[in-house]
ROTIMAR-456407 format. One line per 5 residues: number of its first residue (from 1); their letters; for each residue x, y, z of C-alpha. Coordinates in steps of 0.5 Angstrom, whole numbers, padded with zeros to 4 digits. Last residue first. Layout:
// ROTIMAR-456407
NUM	A	X,Y,Z; ... $
END
This chain:
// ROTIMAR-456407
364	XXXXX	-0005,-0038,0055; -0009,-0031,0054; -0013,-0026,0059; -0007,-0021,0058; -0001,-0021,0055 $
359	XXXXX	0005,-0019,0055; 0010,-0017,0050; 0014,-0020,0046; 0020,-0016,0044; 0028,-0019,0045 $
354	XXXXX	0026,-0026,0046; 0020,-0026,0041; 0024,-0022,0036; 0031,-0027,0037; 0025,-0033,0035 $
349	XXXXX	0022,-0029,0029; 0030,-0028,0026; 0031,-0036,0026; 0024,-0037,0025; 0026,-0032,0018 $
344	XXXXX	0033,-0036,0017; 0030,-0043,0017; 0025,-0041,0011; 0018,-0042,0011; 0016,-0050,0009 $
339	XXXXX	0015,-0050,0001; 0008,-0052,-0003; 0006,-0045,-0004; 0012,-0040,-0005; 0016,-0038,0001 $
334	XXXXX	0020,-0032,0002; 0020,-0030,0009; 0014,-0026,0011; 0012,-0018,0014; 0006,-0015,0012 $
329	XXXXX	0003,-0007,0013; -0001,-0002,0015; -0007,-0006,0018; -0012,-0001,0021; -0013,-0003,0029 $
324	XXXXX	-0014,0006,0029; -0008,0007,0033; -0003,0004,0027; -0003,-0004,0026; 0003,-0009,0024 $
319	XXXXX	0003,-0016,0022; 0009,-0020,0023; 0009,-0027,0019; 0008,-0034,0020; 0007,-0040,0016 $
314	XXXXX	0006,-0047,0020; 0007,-0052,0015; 0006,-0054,0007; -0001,-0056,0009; -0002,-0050,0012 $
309	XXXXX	-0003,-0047,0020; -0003,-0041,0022; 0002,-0036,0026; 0003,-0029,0028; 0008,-0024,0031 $
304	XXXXX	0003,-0018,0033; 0006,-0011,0032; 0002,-0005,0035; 0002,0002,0035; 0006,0004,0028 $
299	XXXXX	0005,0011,0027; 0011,0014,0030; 0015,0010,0025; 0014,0013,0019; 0016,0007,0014 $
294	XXXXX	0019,0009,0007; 0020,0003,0002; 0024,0003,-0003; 0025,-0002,-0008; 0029,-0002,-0016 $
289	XXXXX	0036,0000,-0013; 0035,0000,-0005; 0033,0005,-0001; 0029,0002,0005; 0027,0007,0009 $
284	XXXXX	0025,0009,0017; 0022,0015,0018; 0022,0019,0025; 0027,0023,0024; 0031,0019,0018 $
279	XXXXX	0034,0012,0018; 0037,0009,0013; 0037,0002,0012; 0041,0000,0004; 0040,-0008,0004 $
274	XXXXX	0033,-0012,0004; 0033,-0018,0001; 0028,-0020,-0004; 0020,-0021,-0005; 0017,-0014,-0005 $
269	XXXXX	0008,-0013,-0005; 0004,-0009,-0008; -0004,-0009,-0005; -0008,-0004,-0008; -0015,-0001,-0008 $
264	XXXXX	-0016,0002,-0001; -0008,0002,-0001; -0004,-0004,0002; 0003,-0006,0003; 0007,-0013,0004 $
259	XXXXX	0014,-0014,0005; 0016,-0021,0003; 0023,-0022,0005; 0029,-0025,0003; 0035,-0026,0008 $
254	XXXXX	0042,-0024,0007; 0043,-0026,0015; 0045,-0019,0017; 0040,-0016,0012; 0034,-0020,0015 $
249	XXXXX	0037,-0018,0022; 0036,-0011,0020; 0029,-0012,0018; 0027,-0015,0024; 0030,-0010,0029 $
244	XXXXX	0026,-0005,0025; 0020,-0007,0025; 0021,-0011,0032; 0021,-0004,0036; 0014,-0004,0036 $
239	XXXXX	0014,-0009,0041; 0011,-0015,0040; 0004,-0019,0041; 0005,-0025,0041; -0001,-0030,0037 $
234	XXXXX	-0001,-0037,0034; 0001,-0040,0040; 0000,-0035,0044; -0007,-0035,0045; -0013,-0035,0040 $
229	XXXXX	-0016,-0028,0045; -0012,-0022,0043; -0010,-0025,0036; -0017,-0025,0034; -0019,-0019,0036 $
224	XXXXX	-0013,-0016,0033; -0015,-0019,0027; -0023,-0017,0027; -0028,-0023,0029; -0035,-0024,0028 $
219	XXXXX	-0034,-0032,0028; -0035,-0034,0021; -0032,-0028,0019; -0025,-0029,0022; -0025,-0036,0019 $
214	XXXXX	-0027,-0034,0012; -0021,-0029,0013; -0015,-0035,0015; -0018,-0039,0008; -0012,-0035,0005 $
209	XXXXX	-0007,-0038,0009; -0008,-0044,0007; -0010,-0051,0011; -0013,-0049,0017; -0015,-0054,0022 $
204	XXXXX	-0011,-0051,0028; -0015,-0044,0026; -0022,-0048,0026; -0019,-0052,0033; -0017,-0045,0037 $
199	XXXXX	-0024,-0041,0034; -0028,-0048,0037; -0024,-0047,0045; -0026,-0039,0044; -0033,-0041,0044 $
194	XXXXX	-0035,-0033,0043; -0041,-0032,0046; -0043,-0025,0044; -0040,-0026,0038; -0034,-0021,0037 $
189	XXXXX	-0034,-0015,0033; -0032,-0014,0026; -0031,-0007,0024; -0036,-0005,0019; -0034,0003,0019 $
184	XXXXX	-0039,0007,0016; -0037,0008,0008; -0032,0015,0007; -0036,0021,0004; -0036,0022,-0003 $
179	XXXXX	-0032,0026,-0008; -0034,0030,-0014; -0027,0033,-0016; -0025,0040,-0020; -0023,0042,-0026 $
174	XXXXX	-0025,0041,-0032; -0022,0037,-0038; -0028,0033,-0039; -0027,0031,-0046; -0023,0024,-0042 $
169	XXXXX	-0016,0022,-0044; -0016,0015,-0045; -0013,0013,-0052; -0010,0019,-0053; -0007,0019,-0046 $
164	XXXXX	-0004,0011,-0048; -0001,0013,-0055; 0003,0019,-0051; 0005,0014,-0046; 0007,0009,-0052 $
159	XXXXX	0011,0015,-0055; 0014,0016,-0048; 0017,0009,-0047; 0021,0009,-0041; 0028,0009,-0039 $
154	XXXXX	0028,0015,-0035; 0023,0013,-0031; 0015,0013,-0031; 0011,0014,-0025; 0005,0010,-0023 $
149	XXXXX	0001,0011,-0018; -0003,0007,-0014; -0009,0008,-0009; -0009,0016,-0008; -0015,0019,-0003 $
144	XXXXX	-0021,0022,-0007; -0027,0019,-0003; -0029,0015,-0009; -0023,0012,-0010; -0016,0015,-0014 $
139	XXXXX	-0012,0013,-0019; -0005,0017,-0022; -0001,0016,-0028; 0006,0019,-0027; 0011,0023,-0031 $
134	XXXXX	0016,0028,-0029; 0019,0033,-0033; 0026,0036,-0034; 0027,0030,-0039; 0033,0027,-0036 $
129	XXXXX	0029,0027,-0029; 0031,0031,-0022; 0029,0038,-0025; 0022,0036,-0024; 0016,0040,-0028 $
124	XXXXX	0010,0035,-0026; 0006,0032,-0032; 0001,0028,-0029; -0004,0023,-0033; -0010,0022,-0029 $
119	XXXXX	-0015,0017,-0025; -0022,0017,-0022; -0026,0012,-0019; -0021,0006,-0018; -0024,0003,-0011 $
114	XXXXX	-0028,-0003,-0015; -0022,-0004,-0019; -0019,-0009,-0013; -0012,-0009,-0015; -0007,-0015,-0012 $
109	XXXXX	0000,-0013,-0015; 0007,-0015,-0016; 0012,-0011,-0020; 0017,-0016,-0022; 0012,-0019,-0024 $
104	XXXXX	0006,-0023,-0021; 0000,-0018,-0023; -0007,-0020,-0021; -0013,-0015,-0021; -0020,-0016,-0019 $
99	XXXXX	-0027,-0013,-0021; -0028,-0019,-0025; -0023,-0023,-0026; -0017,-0019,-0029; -0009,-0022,-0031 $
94	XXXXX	-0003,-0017,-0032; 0001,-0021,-0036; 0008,-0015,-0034; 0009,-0010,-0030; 0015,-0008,-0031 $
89	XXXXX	0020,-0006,-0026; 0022,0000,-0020; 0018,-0002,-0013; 0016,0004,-0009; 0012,0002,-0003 $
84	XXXXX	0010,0008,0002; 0008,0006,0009; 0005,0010,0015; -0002,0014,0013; -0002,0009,0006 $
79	XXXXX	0002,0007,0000; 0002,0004,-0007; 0008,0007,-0012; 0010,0003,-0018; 0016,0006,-0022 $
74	XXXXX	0016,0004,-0029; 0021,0000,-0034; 0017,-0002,-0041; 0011,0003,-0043; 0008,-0003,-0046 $
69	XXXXX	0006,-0006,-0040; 0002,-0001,-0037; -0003,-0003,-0042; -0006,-0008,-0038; -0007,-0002,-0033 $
64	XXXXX	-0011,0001,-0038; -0015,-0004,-0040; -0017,-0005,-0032; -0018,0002,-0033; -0024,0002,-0038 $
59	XXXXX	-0025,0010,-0041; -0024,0016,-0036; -0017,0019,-0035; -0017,0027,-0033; -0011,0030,-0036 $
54	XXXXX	-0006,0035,-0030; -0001,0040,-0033; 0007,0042,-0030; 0009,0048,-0028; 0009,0051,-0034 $
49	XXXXX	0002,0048,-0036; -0001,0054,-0034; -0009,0051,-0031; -0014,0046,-0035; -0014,0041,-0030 $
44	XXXXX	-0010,0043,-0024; -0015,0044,-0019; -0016,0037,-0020; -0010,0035,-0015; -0012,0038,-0009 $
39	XXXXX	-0020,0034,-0010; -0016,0028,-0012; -0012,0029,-0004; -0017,0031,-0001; -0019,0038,0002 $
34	XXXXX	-0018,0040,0009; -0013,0045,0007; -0007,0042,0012; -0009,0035,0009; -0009,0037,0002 $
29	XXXXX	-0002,0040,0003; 0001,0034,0006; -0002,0029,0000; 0000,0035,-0005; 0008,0035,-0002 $
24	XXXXX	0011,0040,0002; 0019,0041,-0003; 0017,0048,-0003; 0015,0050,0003; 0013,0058,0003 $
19	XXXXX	0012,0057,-0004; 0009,0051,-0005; 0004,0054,0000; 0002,0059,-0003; 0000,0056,-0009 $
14	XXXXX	-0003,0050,-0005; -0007,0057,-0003; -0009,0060,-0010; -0012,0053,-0011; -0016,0052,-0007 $
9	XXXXX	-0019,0059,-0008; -0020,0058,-0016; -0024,0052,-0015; -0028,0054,-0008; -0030,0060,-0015 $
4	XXXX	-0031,0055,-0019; -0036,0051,-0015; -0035,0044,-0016; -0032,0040,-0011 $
END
């Protein structure tokens, strides 16, 4: 968006409808306005600060998110349509090779920095905060949807946050976002003539999980197609009802977990016990001191229990979907390369499977 007057309008609506719903939040109100979530945000730029100022970053931001580690404790936020992820901590060692990103902290990420397009430093007026001011820096891709966020907190650096906008703030501080439209979807199809009997010997064969997606790709295969045809003794498909059911048997037990959620741009990861559950409406969240996660259940679609083969054992997980067939998030017990899976977590995978499978059709 570019026009100022388109600029000044878009504007002039979010306002009113902040006044008529205060607490609306700017991914919803971009969605009733038709606009993304970026493009909603730019109108900002350069506005009355009294309510708050937006600065448009530019420069390296694989050496800005190395930077982040100075600020001290932060709040990481990545999240998509069905799941929020918060987790309070440090980043810490990030390392980049190439276009990707790896932080193993406290705060753990997988970043593609192909999709950090755009980003900015946001100062919201907030009561809530010690300061009066909350504080993020915010990334966003091509076609304007946010991919990570990073909030500061009361025991954040702020002479390295200012330190860090001196250092990457744009002199293009105008309003106004140029987006792109989303790429064609590429959904793996199926090869014409699927040896079904060859992918259950690949998948047998496994050695690491991480080989699982060469092994979709040389057959043409999505996950859930995939998991539709390899049978059941790598893949059950579950009941919806197994997210919850499975988090609250992993806090009964004391389990440790590792929960998995993904942005365009940004994978961040939870390992530890669950405890705090609250359900609200139709969300349900984990509120615990330094993790949260909110999960709307109403757009979890499909659950599939599933299993592959590794050289420290069968390694498994919940895997869940929206409508679409697009991951919202992962679901393992704690496990660290060369141990077997915990007890506890096929403990609470084999109650699922007998409270939830579902059946299913044209597998053995």
């Amino acid at each position: 968006m570019t026009n100022v007057t388109g600029i000044q309008a878009l504007s002039g609506q979010w306002q009113m409808l902040c006044q008529q719903e205060p607490k609306l939040r700017i991914r919803d109100a971009a969605l009733r306005l038709g606009v993304s979530e970026g493009e909603l945000l730019t109108t900002r730029i350069g506005q009355n600060p009294s309510v708050g100022r937006v600065v448009r970053l530019e420069g390296d931001f694989k050496r800005l998110l190395r930077d982040i580690e100075l600020l001290g404790e932060v709040m990481a936020l990545t999240r998509n349509d069905a799941m929020v992820h918060e987790k309070t901590g440090q980043y810490q060692g990030l390392t980049v090779n190439g276009n990707m990103g790896l932080a193993l902290g406290v705060i753990d990420l997988r970043i593609f920095f192909s999709r950090f397009v755009h980003g900015f430093a946001v100062e919201d007026v907030a009561a809530e905060t010690t300061a009066g001011v909350r504080r993020s820096l915010q990334f966003f891709n091509a076609q304007g949807d946010a991919i990570h966020k990073i909030y500061l907190t009361d025991a954040s650096d702020l002479d390295q946050y200012f330190q860090l906008l001196e250092r990457f703030q744009s002199t293009a501080q105008t309003p106004g976002m140029v987006v792109e439209p989303a790429p064609a979807a590429n959904d793996a199809a199926p090869l014409p003539d699927l040896d079904v009997t060859a992918l259950r010997q690949d998948w047998s064969a496994l050695q690491d999980v991480h080989h699982f997606q060469a092994l979709l790709k040389k057959y043409g295969l999505s996950r859930i197609a995939a998991y539709d045809v390899i049978g059941t003794e790598y893949a059950r498909a579950l009941a919806p009802d197994a997210f919850v059911a499975a988090l609250e048997m992993a806090r009964d037990v004391g389990l440790s977990i590792m929960l998995f959620v993904g942005s365009d741009g940004v994978i961040q990861i939870h390992t530890g016990p669950v405890i705090n559950l609250v359900r609200t409406g139709e969300w349900f969240n984990i509120l615990d001191d330094t993790f949260s996660l909110h999960a709307r259940l109403t757009l979890i679609d499909q659950i599939w229990l599933v299993r592959k083969p590794t050289v420290d054992g069968i390694v498994s997980s919940l895997e869940l979907y929206d409508q679409e067939g697009n991951q919202l998030a992962l679901m393992f017990g704690e496990r660290k390369n060369g141990q077997q899976e915990l007890a506890g977590w096929r403990f609470v995978l084999d109650e699922l499977q007998q409270q939830y499978v579902l059946e299913q059709e044209g597998v053995a």
